[in-house]
Each structure stands twice: as C-alpha cells, then as structure tokens.
N, C-alpha and C positions, 0 to 999 in steps of 0.2 A: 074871715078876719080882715082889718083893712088894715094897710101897711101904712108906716108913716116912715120920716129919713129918720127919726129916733129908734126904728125898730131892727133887732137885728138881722131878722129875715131878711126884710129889706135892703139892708146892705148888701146879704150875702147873695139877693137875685141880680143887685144893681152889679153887683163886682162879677157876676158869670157874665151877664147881658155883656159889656166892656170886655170882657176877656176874650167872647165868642166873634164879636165886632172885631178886637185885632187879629183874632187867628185867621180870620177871612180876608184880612186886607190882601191886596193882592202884592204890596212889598215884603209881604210877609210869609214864606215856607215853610212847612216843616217836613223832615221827613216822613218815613213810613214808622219807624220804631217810635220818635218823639207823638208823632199824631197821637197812638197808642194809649199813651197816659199823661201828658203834659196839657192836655185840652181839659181835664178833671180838674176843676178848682178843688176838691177835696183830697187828691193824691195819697198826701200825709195818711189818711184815713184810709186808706186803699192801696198802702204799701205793694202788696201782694200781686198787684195788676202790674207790675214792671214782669213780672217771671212769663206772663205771657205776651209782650211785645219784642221779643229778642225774635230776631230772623236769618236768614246765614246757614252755614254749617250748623252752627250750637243747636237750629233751631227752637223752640219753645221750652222756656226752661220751668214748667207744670213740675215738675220733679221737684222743686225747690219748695213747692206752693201746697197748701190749702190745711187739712188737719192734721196736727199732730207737730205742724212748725212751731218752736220756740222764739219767741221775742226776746232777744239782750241789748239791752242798750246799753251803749261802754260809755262811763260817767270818770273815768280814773286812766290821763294817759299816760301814766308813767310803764313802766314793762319790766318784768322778771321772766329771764328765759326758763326758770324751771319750777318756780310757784309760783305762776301769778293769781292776783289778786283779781276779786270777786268785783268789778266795773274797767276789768284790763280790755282792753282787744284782747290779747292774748289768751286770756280765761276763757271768753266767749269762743275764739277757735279751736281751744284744745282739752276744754272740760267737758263742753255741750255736747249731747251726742242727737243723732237724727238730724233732721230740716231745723239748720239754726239761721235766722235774721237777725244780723243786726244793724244796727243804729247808734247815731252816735248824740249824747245831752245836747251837747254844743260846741260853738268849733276847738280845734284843740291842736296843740303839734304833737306829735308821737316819733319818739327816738327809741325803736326799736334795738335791744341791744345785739340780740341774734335775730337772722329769718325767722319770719313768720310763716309756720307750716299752716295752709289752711285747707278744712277736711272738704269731705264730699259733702251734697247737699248743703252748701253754705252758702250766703248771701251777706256782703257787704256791703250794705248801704249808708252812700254818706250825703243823701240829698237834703236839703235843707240847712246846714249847718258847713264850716269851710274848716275839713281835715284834711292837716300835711303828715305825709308817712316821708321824713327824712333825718338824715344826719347820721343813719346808721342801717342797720338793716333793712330788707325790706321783702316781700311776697315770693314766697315757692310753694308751687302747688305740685307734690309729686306725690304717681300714680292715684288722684283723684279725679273725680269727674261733679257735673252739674256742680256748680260754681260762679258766680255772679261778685262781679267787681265794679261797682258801681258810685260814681261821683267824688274819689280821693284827689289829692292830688300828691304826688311822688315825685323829689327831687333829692338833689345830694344824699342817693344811695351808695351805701360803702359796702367793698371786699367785706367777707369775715372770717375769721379763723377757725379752723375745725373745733367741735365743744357738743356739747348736751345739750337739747331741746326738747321741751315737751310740746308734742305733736300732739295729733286729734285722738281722742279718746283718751288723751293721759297719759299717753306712751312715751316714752323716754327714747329722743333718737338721738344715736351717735351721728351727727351733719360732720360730713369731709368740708373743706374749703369753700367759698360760694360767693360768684362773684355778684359785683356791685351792680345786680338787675336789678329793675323795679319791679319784674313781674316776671318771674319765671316759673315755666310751664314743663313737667319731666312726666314722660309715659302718663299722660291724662289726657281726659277729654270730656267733648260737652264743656264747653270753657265760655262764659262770655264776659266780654270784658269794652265795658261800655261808660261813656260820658268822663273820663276820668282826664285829668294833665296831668303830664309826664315831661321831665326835663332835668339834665347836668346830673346821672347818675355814671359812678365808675364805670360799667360797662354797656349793656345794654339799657334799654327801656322796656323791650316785650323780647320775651326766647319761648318759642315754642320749639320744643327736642323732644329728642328719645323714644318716636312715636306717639307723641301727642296729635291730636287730630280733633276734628270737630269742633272747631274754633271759629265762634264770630268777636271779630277786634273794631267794634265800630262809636262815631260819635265821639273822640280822641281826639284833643291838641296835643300835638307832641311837635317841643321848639326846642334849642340854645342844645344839642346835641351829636356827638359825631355816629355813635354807629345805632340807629333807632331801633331795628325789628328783627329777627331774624325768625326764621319760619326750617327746620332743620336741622339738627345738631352737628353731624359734622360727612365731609365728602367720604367715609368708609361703612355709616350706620346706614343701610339698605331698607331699612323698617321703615323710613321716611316716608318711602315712595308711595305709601297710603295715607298719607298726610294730605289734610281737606281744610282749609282754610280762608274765610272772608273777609277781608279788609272794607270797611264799608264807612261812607258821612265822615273820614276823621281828615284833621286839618296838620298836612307837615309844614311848621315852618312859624315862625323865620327860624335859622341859623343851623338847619338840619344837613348835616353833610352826605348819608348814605346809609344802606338799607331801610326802605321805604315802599316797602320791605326786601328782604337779601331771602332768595327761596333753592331750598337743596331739594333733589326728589320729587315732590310733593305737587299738591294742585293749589294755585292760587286764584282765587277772582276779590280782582281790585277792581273797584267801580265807584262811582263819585264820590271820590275824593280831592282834597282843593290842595295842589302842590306848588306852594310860597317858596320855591328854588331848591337849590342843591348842591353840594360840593362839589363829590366824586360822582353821583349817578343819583338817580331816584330809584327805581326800581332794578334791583338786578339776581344773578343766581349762579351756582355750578348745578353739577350731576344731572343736568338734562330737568332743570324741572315743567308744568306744565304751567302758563301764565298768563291769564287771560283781564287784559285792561281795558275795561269798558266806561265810558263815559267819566273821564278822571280828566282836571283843570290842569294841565302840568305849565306853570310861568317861570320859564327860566332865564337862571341869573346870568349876569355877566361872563361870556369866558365857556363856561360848561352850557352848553346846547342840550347834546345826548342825553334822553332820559335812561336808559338801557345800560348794564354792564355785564359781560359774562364772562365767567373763568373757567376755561377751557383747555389744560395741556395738550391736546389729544386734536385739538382744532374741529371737535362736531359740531360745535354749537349752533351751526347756519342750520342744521336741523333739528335743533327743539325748539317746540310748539308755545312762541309767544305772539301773542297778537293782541293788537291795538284797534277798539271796537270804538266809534262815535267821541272816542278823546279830541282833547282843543288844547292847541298847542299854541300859548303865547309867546313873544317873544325870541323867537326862530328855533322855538325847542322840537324835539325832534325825537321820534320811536322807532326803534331799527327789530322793524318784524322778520320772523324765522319760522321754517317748516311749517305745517300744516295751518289750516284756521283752529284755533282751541275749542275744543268741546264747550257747550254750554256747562253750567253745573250740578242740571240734574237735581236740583232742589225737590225735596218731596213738599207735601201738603204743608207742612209746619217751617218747612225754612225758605219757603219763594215767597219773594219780594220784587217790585217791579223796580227796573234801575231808571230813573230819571232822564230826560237830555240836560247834555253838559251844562244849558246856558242856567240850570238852578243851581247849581252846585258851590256857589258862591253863597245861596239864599240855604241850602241843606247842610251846609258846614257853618252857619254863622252860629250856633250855639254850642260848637263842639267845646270839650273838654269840660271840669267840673263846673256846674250850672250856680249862677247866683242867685239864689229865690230871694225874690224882691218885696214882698209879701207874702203873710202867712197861708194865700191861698196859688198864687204864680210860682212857678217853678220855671 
C-alpha cells in the first residue's frame, strides 16, 4: 500500500520516526522507568505496560496487570463518602473488587470530602488528562499492598474529622482523625508511587508508618512545602526497622524546607534525585536508621550548607550507617557521613535498576511530577 501525507498511517509512522529522533538526541534523557513506556507512541492503548516498568523496593507491579483487571474510568468528580456514585473516584475504589484501573474522562478537580481508602491491587491512573486531588481530603492506603499512584496532582490537603467511610469492598469504616497527607501509607506494602506533584498540604506529602515497607516513591515534584516525606511512624514503633524503601528521579524543590525524606528505623536508598535547597536539612532521621545516598544533586541555599540532620538524645548517632555514594554537592553543600559504608540494597531480579552518574540527574528529573501529554500520541 503506498503512503501519501493524507494517509493516516502515514502520519502515525511520521509522528513515531520524530518521537524516536528526540528520544535519541543526546540533550535528551530519560530514565530507566520513563524509557519503559514513554517511548510507546501508543501507551494510552497499552495502559497496562506502566505495572511492569516500576523498579525499587515495590519492584514489578505484574500483580496489578493482565486478566481479570477491570477498567473504570471516573467521568463524575464530585465525592460521597458513603454512596458514591457510579463515574466517582470513589465508587471505582470502594465498589470494584479484584485488579481495578482506573482512568480519568478528562481533567477535573476532585474535593474529596473524607479520605480516600484505596484497596489492594489498584491502579490510579491519571496520564493524559490534568487531575487535582485537593481542598479536602486526600489518599490513605491502610493495610493494602500492590497499589500504583500515578500522574495526580495533590495540593491543599486538609485534616479531617473522625466519621464513616466506605472503604474497599463496601465496607463501612469508622476512620479516627486523619491528617492533612496527600498520601498516606499504614501497615502496607508493594506501594508505588510515581510521576505525581505534590505540594501546600496540612501535613505531610508522603507518610509511610506503621510497617509499611516495600515502597518505590519515584519521578515526583514535590515544592512550596515544610515537612515532605516521612518514612517511619514514630521513635517507639520498632516494626519499622524492616522498612525498605526507594526514593528514586524525584525533584525537591523550590521552597521545600525538610524531610526529604525524615527516616526512623528503616533502610533508605536515595539515589538521583535533583535537590533545589532546603530549610532545616534535606535528608535526615532518628532511631538509628540505615541511609544510603547515591548519586543525588544536593544545590544548596543560602544560609543552610548541611544536607544531613539527626535526632539523637542518647548522642549515637556518629554511629549509624549513612553514607554519601558519587553525590555533587553545589554550592558548598555539604553530607556529614557516619559509621559504616551502607549496604547495597540487595535488589532482586525485578527491583534492580542501574543508578546513573550525577552529571544526568538534572536530564533524569527534567520530567518529574504529573507529565503534560502534548499530543495524543507523547506523553
């Protein structure tokens, strides 16, 4: 068959030839996860190929994926915490049961009135269209796992007051108090939480407690913020200290004051990530955690140097285990390493990924946070 510029084919091989042309240029990076599915001009049509580019702790989230998954796409953003309605967010996470995906018609703001419980095997997807989760509640994911949060963006989360929610499967939960996170994470795992912005919620931006574990948090702008991350629930819950956790490709900053992330217990590996300053500290911890910062940009502001902060009554802290791996340190910023060299992290098959040198990390964070598809084939 011969092509002509009236033919659609023809468009659609001229618009791949031009896509494949920029993702080669050589000003042009992408990470490991983006490489994945972003170089697919068909994506939209191949939703499902995102569950296998997740790397980190979460590793490969196949679990999410293949028969038996449901498609819902949420057409209606208004929210009932305890009947919602059939094109809600909220119907899609607490009616559907099994592997649910969803999608959203077009972009929308969503003023959740209570948290959003969302179940296991769920996928939120909000590539292609521009969805804000704020002005009132926002995401707790407790005792779930395999979970995918993908391309929202989340600001002015508010406190809310204990009440009724219907949770996954239907269930009716009595929720205590709950504060103004965008995304908090209780006794779960297998969590990934990728490409999303986050910014000016009451409390945090990301909590992972209470024994959550197996967490990749990666491909994230998160700005205009004081306390960002917190990886631990609190200096007396000991459960922590099996907590595994990846920080990976996400952008802090501008106006990010501290936890970046705050780590209790637990094992961190932060690795290129691009740090646009900092208040109190970029990265810090108590309870002896384990923190291994490998190829991370830290440019820091005026005034604060130290990327580091530790709380310590007891004064041990020159002996736990943080260390600063191939980091680049602008503007006289500065990483005050302690005890041992950190273990690698032991990635299996499905979660190793190779960490980049520093000087791309500027080029591997240029598309963090919720992605603009520019066309109906780029993403």
């Amino acid at each position: 068959m011969a092509y002509s510029k009236g033919n659609p084919s023809y468009a659609s091989c001229a618009l791949t030839v031009l896509l494949l042309i920029f993702l080669a240029s050589p000003i042009f990076a992408m990470n490991v996860i983006d490489k994945c599915w972003r170089t697919n001009p068909n994506w939209r049509r191949n939703r499902q190929q995102l569950g296998r580019c997740s790397v980190g702790f979460a590793g490969k989230m196949t679990n999410n994926i293949g028969r038996g998954a449901t498609h819902y796409r949420v057409t209606d953003p208004s929210d009932d915490p305890l009947n919602p309605r059939y094109g809600t967010l909220r119907y899609g996470t607490s009616k559907l049961r099994g592997k649910v995906w969803i999608t959203f018609q077009r972009n929308m703001h969503i003023k959740l009135q209570k948290s959003l419980l969302v179940g296991s095997f769920t996928t939120i997807d909000g590539r292609g269209v521009d969805v804000h989760i704020a002005g009132g509640g926002c995401f707790l994911l407790q005792r779930v796992h395999d979970v995918i949060i993908h391309g929202l963006r989340f600001h002015q989360c508010r406190a809310q007051t204990p009440g009724l929610v219907l949770g996954p499967g239907s269930k009716i939960v009595n929720l205590g108090p709950v504060d103004g996170d965008a995304i908090r994470m209780v006794s779960s795992w297998k969590i990934w939480i990728d490409h999303n912005t986050l910014s000016q919620c009451q409390d945090g931006l990301i909590d992972v407690t209470r024994g959550s574990t197996d967490i990749t948090i990666s491909n994230n702008w998160f700005r205009d913020h004081n306390k960002v991350m917190l990886l631990g629930h609190d200096d007396g819950f000991t459960q922590d200290r099996n907590m595994r956790v990846t920080v990976i490709f996400n952008h802090f900053g501008p106006n990010c004051n501290q936890r970046m992330p705050r780590v209790r217990f637990g094992y961190a590996h932060v690795a290129n990530n691009l740090y646009n300053g900092w208040g109190v500290y970029a990265i810090g911890g108590s309870m002896n955690p384990s923190i291994k910062s490998e190829a991370n940009l830290f440019i820091a502001p005026k005034g604060k140097k130290e990327v580091t902060w530790r709380q310590d009554g007891l004064g041990r802290s020159q002996s736990w285990n943080w260390s600063s791996v191939r980091d680049r340190f602008i503007n006289g910023a500065s990483f005050r390493q302690t005890g041992r060299r950190v273990a690698s992290p032991r990635y299996n098959r499905d979660q190793s990924f190779p960490v980049a040198n520093v000087g791309a990390v500027r080029s591997l964070t240029s598309s963090s946070g919720a992605l603009r598809c520019t066309t109906r084939s780029i993403c």
